[in-house]
LUMKE-716057 format. One line per field, with one value per residue (C-alpha): residue number from 1; residue in three letters; x, y, z. Coordinates in nm, 2 decimals. Example, Ala and Ser with C-alpha at 12.3 -4.5 7.8 and 13.67 -1.06 7.14 Angstrom:
// LUMKE-716057
resi c(1 2)
resn c(ala ser)
east c(1.23 1.37)
north c(-0.45 -0.11)
up c(0.78 0.71)
END
This chain:
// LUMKE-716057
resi c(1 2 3 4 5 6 7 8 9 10 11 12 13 14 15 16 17 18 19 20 21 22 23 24 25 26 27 28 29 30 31 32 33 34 35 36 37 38 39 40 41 42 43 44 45 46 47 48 49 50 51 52 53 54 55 56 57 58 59 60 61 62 63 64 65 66 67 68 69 70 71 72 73 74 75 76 77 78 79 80 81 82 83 84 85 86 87 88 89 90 91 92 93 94 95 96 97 98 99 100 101 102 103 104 105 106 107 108 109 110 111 112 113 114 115 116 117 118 119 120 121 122 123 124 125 126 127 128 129 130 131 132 133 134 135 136 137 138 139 140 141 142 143 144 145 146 147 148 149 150 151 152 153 154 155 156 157 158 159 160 161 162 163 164 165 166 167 168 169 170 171 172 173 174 175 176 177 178 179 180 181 182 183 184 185 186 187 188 189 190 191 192 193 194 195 196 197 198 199 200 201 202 203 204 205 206 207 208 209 210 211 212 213 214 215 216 217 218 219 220 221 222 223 224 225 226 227 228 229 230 231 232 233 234 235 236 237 238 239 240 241 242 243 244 245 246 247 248 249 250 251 252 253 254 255 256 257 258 259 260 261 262 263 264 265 266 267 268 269 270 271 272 273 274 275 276 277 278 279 280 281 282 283 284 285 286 287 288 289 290 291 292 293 294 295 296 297 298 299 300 301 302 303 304 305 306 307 308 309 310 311 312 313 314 315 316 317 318 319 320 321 322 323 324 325 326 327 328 329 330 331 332 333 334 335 336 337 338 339 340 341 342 343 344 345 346 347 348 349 350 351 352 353 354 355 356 357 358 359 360 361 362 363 364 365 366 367 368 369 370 371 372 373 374 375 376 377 378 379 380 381 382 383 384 385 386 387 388 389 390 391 392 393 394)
resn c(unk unk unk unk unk unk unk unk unk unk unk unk unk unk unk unk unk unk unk unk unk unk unk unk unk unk unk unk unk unk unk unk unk unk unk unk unk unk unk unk unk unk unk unk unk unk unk unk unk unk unk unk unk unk unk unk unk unk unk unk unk unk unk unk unk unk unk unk unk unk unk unk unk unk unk unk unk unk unk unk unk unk unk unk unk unk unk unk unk unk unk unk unk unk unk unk unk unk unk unk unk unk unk unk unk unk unk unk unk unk unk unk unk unk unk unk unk unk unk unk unk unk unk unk unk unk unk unk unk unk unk unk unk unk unk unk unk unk unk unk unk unk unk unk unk unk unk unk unk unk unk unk unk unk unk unk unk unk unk unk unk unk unk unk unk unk unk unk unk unk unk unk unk unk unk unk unk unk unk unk unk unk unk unk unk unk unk unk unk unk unk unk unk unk unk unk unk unk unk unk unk unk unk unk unk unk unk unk unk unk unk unk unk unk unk unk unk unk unk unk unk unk unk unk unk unk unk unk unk unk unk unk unk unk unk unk unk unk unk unk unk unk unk unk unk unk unk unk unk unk unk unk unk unk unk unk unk unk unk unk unk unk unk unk unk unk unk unk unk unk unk unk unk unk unk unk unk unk unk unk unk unk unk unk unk unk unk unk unk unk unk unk unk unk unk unk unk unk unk unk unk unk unk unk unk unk unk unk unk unk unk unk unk unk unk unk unk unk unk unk unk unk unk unk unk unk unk unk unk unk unk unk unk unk unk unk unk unk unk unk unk unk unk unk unk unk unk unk unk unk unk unk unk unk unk unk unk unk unk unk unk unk unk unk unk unk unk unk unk unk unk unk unk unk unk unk unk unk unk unk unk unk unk unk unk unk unk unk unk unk unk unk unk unk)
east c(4.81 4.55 4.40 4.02 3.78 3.59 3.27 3.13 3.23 3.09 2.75 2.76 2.80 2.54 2.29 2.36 2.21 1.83 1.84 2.02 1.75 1.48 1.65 1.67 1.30 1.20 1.13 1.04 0.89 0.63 0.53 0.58 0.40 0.28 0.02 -0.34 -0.37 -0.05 -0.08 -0.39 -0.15 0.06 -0.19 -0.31 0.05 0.07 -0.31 -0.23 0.12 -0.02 -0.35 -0.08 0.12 -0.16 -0.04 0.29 0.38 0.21 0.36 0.69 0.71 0.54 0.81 1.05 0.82 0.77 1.17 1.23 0.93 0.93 1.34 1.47 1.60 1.28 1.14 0.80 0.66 0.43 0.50 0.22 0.37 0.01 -0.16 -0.26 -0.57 -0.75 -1.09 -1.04 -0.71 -0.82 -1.08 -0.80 -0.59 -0.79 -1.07 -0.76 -0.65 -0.99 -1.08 -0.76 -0.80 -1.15 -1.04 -0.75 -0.98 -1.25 -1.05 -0.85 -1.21 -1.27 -0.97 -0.94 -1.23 -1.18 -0.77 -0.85 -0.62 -0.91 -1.15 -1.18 -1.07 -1.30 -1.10 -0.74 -0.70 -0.90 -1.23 -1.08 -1.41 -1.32 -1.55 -1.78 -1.58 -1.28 -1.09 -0.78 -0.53 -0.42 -0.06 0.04 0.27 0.53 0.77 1.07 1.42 1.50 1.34 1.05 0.76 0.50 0.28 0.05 -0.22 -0.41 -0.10 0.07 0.38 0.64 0.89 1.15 1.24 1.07 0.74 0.52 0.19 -0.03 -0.02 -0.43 -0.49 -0.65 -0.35 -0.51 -0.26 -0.33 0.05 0.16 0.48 0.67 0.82 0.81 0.61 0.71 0.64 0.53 0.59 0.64 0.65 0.54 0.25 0.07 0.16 0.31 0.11 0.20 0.28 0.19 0.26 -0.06 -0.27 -0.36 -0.36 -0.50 -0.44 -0.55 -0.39 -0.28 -0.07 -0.12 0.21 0.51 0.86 1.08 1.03 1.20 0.98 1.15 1.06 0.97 1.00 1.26 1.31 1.64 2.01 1.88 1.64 1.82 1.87 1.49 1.42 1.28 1.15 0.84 0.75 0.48 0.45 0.16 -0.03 0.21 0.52 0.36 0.25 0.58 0.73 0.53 0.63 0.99 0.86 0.75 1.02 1.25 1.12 1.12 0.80 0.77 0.58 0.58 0.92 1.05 0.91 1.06 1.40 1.29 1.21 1.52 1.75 1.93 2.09 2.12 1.87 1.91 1.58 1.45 1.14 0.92 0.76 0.47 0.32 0.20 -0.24 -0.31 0.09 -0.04 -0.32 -0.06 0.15 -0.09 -0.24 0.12 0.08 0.34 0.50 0.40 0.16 0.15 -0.24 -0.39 -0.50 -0.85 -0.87 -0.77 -1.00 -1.27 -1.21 -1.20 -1.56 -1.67 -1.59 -1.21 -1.04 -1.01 -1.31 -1.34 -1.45 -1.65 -1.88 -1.94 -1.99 -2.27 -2.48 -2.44 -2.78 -2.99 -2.95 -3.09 -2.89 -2.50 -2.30 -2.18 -2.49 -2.45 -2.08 -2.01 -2.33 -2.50 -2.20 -2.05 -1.71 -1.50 -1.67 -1.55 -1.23 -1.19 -1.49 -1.55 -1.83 -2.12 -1.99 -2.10 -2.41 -2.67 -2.89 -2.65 -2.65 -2.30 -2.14 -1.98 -1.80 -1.81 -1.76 -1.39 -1.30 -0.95 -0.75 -0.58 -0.30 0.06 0.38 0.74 0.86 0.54 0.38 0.16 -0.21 -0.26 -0.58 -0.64 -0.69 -1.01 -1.05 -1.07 -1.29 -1.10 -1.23 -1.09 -0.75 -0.52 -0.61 -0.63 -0.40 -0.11 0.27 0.56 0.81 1.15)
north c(-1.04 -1.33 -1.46 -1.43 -1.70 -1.85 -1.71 -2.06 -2.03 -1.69 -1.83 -2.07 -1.87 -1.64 -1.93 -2.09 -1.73 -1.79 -2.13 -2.03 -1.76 -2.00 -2.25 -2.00 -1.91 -2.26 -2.16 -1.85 -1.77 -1.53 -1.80 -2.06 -1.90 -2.06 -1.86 -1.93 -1.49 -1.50 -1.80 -1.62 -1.35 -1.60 -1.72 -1.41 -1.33 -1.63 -1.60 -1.23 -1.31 -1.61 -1.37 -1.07 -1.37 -1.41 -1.11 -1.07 -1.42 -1.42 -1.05 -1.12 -1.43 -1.24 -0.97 -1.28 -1.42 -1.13 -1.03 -1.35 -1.40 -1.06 -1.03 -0.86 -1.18 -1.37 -1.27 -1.48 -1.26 -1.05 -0.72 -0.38 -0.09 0.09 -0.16 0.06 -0.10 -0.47 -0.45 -0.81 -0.73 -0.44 -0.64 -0.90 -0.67 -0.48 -0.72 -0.98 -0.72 -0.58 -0.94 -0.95 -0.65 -0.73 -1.05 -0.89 -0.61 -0.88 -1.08 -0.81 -0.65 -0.93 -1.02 -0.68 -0.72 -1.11 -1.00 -0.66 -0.70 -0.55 -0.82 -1.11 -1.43 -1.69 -1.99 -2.10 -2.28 -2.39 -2.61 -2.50 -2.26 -2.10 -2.19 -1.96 -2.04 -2.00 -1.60 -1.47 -1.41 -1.10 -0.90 -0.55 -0.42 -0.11 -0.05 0.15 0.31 0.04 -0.27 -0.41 -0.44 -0.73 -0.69 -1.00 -0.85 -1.22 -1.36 -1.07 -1.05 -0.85 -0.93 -0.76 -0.87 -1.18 -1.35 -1.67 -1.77 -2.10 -2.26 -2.29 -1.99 -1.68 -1.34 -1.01 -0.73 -0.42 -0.24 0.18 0.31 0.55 0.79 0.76 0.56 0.22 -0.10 -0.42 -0.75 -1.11 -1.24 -1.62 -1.49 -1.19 -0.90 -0.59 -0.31 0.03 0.13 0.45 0.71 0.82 0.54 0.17 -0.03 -0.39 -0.72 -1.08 -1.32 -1.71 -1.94 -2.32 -2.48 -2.48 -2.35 -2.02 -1.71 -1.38 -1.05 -0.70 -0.37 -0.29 0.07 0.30 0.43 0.59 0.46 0.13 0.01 -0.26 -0.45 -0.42 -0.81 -1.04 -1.39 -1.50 -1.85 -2.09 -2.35 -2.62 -2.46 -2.71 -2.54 -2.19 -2.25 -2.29 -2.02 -1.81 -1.99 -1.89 -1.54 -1.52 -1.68 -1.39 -1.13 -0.79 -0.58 -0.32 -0.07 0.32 0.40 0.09 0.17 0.54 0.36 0.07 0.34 0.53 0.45 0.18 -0.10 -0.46 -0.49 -0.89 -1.07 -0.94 -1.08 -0.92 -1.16 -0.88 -0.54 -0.22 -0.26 0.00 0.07 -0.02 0.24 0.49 0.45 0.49 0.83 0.94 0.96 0.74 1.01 1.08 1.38 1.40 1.43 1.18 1.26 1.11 1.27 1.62 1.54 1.48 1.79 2.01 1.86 1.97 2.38 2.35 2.48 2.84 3.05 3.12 2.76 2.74 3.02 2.83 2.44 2.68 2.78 2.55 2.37 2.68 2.86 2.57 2.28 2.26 2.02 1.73 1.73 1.34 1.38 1.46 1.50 1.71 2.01 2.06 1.90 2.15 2.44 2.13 2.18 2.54 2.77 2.80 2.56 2.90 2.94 2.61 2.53 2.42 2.72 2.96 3.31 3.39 3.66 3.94 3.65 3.72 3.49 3.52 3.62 3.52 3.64 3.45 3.33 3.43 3.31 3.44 3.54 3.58 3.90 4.05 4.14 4.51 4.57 4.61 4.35 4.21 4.38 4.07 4.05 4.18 3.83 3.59 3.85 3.71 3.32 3.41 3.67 3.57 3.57 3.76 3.54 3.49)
up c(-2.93 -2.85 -3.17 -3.20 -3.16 -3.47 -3.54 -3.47 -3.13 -3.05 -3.24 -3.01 -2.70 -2.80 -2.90 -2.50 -2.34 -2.43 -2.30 -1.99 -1.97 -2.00 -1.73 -1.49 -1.53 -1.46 -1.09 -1.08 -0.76 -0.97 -1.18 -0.92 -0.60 -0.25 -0.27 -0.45 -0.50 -0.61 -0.82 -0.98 -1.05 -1.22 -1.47 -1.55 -1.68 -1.88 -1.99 -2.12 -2.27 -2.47 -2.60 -2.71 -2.85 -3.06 -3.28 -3.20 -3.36 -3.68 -3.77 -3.71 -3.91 -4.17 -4.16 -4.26 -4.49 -4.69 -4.66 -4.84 -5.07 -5.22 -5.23 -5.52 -5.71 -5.71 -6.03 -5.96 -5.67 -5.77 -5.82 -5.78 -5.73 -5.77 -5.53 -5.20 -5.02 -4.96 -4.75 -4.66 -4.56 -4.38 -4.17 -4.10 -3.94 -3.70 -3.58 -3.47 -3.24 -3.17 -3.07 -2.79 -2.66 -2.61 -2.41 -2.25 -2.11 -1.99 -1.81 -1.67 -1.52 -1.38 -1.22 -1.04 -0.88 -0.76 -0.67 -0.53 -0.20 -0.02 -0.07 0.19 0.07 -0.01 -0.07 -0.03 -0.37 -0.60 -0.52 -0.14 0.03 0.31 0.60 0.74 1.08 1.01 1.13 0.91 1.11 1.19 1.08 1.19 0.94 0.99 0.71 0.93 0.80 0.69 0.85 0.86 1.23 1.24 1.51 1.59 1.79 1.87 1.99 2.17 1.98 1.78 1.57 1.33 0.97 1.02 0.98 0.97 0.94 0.91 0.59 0.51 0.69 0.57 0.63 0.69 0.67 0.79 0.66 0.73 0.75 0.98 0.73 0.39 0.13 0.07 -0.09 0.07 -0.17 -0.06 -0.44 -0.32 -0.11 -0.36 -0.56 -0.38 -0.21 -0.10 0.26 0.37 0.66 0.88 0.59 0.63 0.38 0.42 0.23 0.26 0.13 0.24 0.22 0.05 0.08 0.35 0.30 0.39 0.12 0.05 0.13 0.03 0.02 -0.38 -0.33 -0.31 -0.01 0.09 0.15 0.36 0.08 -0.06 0.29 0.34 0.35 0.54 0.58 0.58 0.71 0.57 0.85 0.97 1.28 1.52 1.36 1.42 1.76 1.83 1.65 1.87 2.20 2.07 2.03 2.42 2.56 2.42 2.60 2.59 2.54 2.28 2.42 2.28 2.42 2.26 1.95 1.90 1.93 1.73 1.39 1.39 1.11 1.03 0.81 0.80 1.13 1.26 1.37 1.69 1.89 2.16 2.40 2.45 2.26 2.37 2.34 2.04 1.94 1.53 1.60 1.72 1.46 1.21 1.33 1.41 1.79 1.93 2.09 2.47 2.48 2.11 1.95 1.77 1.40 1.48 1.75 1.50 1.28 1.56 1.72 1.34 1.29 1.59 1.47 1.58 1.88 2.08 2.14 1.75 1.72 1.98 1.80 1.55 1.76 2.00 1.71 1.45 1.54 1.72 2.07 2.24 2.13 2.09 1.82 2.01 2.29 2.29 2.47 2.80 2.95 2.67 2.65 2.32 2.35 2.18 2.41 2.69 2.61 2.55 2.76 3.10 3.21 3.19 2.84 2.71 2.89 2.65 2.59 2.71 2.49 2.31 2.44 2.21 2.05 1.68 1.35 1.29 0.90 0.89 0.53 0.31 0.49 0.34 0.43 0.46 0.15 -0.05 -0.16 0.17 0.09 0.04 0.23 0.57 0.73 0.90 1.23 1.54 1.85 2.18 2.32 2.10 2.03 2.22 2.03 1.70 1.65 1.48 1.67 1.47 1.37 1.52)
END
C-alpha cells in the first residue's frame, strides 16, 4: 500500500492552484479583447468587481478578526451579552452598500445605453471619432444546424464558418437563424447576442487590432452545438481585399437552391467560400421564404392588414373606408389589392356595391381533442361557403 504524502506536500499542491488560476487568466480574451465595445465590456467587469469588492473585503476580514479577537481564551475582549443595537453601527452598514449599489446602478444605466448593440458606433477606441464618411461594413449572419453563413452583400460573397473584416472599420451585423434560437459571441469582438428564426437582430461593433479569434455559438442548440465555431479575421484593408479575391476565385454561387442544401444538418462543416450570392437570399431567410413558391411573412402580414384573403376579407378591405373608396386605392391602379387578388375585376372596382357578401362571425376555433362548443354554430353566406367552411380532417 503506497504511503501517503506529508501534509506539507498536499499544502503545497493546493496553495499552487490559485496561482495557476491567476496565470491562466493573464490573457483572457474577455479581459484582453480586440475590440473597443468589447474592451468597454471588460472594464465594466473590473469597474463593478472592484466596487462589490468594496464590501466583500472588509466583511470577511472582519469575520476573521472577530473569530480571533473575541475567542473564548481571551479574557480582555469585551464581553455584553445584553448589547443588541449601535445607530452608528447601523448607519455604517447600510449606507456603504447603499453607496455601491448607487454606483453600480449608475454606471450600469449608462453603459446600456452607450453598449446597446443597436446603437451605431461612434468611435473605434478611445479619443478615435468615427468620421462622418466613413460606411460600416456590412455582415449577413445565419446561424444553421450546426454551422455558421456570412453573407457580404457589398462585396458579393459567402462564406461558411469563417469571417474577416478591416481592422478600423465599423461591423454591422444584421444575424437570424434557420431553425432554432441561437447565440452569436465572438468574445474578442463584443458580448454575445441572440440569433433568431424569421427576427434580425443587428450589432455593430469593430475591430482595433489584427490577429485570428475564436467565435462560437453560446447557446445551446442541439447535438452539433459544440462544433459551432468559427474564425473570425482582423486584417489591414490590403489583407482583406485579398481575402475576398480568394473568396471569388473559389467559385460557386449560393443561390436559394444552394442554400436549402447548405441548412440541413450537420457537424464539423470545413470552410467553404462562394465566389457570388443570390440578391435578397438574407431577406429570404429572414421571412422564411427560401423555398420556391413559398410566401413571404411580409408579404403575410401585408396581405392580413389589408382584411386577409378569400371573399370574407375582401368584405371587410371594400368597406373599411366608405362605398366609394377601397383600402389599398394607392396599389395597382386604385383596386384594393386583396379584392386584386381574390374578386373578379367588377367585384373590386372602386365604388362598386357589395353583393350579398356578409361579415363572417367565425367561433372560437377548437382543435382535435378539445371539448366542441355546444351551440350551433354561426350560419355562413352561400357565397363565401365554399372558402370559409372548414374541411373534415383525415
Amino acid at each position: 500500500m503506497p504511503r501517503p504524502r506529508p501534509l506539507s506536500a498536499r499544502l503545497r499542491a493546493l496553495l499552487t492552484l490559485p496561482a495557476f488560476a491567476l496565470l491562466c487568466g493573464c490573457d483572457m480574451v474577455v479581459l484582453n479583447p480586440a475590440g473597443d465595445v468589447a474592451r468597454q465590456q471588460g472594464d465594466l467587469v473590473i469597474v463593478s468587481t472592484l466596487l462589490m469588492l468594496l464590501i466583500i473585503v472588509p466583511v470577511m476580514a472582519l469575520v476573521v478578526l472577530f473569530a480571533w479577537r473575541y475567542r473564548e481564551s481571551n479574557k480582555e475582549a469585551t464581553y455584553s451579552p445584553d448589547w443588541d443595537h449601535s445607530t452608528s453601527l447601523e448607519l455604517v452598514i447600510w449606507s456603504a452598500p447603499l453607496l455601491i449599489i448607487i454606483c453600480l446602478g449608475a454606471i450600469t444605466w449608462v453603459s446600456t445605453h452607450l453598449l446597446d448593440p443597436y446603437r451605431p458606433l461612434s468611435r473605434t477606441g478611445p479619443n478615435q471619432p468615427i468620421a462622418a464618411n466613413v460606411k460600416p461594413l456590412e455582415v449577413q449572419v445565419v446561424a444553421l444546424d450546426w454551422k455558421w453563413l456570412f453573407i457580404y452583400p457589398e462585396q458579393g460573397i459567402a462564406t461558411v464558418n469563417e469571417m474577416a473584416a478591416p481592422v478600423g472599420r465599423p461591423i454591422r451585423f444584421r444575424i437570424s437563424a434557420s431553425s432554432v434560437m441561437n447565440s452569436f459571441y465572438i468574445p474578442a469582438l463584443a458580448g454575445q447576442i441572440y440569433a433568431m428564426p424569421a427576427m434580425e437582430t443587428p450589432m455593430n461593433a469593430v475591430f482595433d487590432k489584427t490577429g485570428v479569434f475564436q467565435g462560437l455559438s453560446a447557446n445551446y442548440s442541439g447535438h452539433g452545438f459544440s462544433k459551432m465555431r468559427f474564425k473570425a479575421h482582423s486584417m489591414d484593408q490590403a489583407g482583406f481585399d485579398a481575402w475576398v479575391a480568394e473568396a471569388k476565385k473559389a467559385g460557386g454561387n449560393l443561390d436559394r437552391t444552394g442554400y436549402l442544401q447548405l441548412e440541413r444538418p450537420s457537424e464539423g462543416e470545413p470552410v467553404r467560400r462562394f465566389a457570388g450570392v443570390e440578391t435578397g437570399l438574407f431577406d429570404r431567410v429572414v421571412n422564411m421564404c427560401v423555398q420556391p413558391g413559398k410566401m413571404c411573412m411580409h408579404q403575410m402580414m401585408m396581405l392580413d392588414a389589408e382584411g386577409g384573403t378569400g371573399k370574407a376579407g375582401l368584405h371587410n378591405v371594400r368597406h373599411t373606408e366608405g362605398e366609394t373608396s377601397a383600402t389599398g386605392t394607392h396599389m395597382h391602379g386604385g383596386k384594393s389589392f386583396v379584392g386584386e387578388i381574390c374578386a373578379d375585376q367588377q367585384d373590386v372596382a372602386v365604388g362598386a356595391k357589395p353583393k350579398s357578401v356578409k361579415p363572417v362571425k367565425q367561433a372560437t376555433l377548437t382543435g382535435a381533442g378539445l371539448k366542441q362548443p355546444s351551440a350551433k354554430p354561426t350560419p355562413i353566406a352561400p357565397s363565401v361557403a365554399s372558402e370559409t367552411r372548414p374541411r373534415p380532417l383525415s
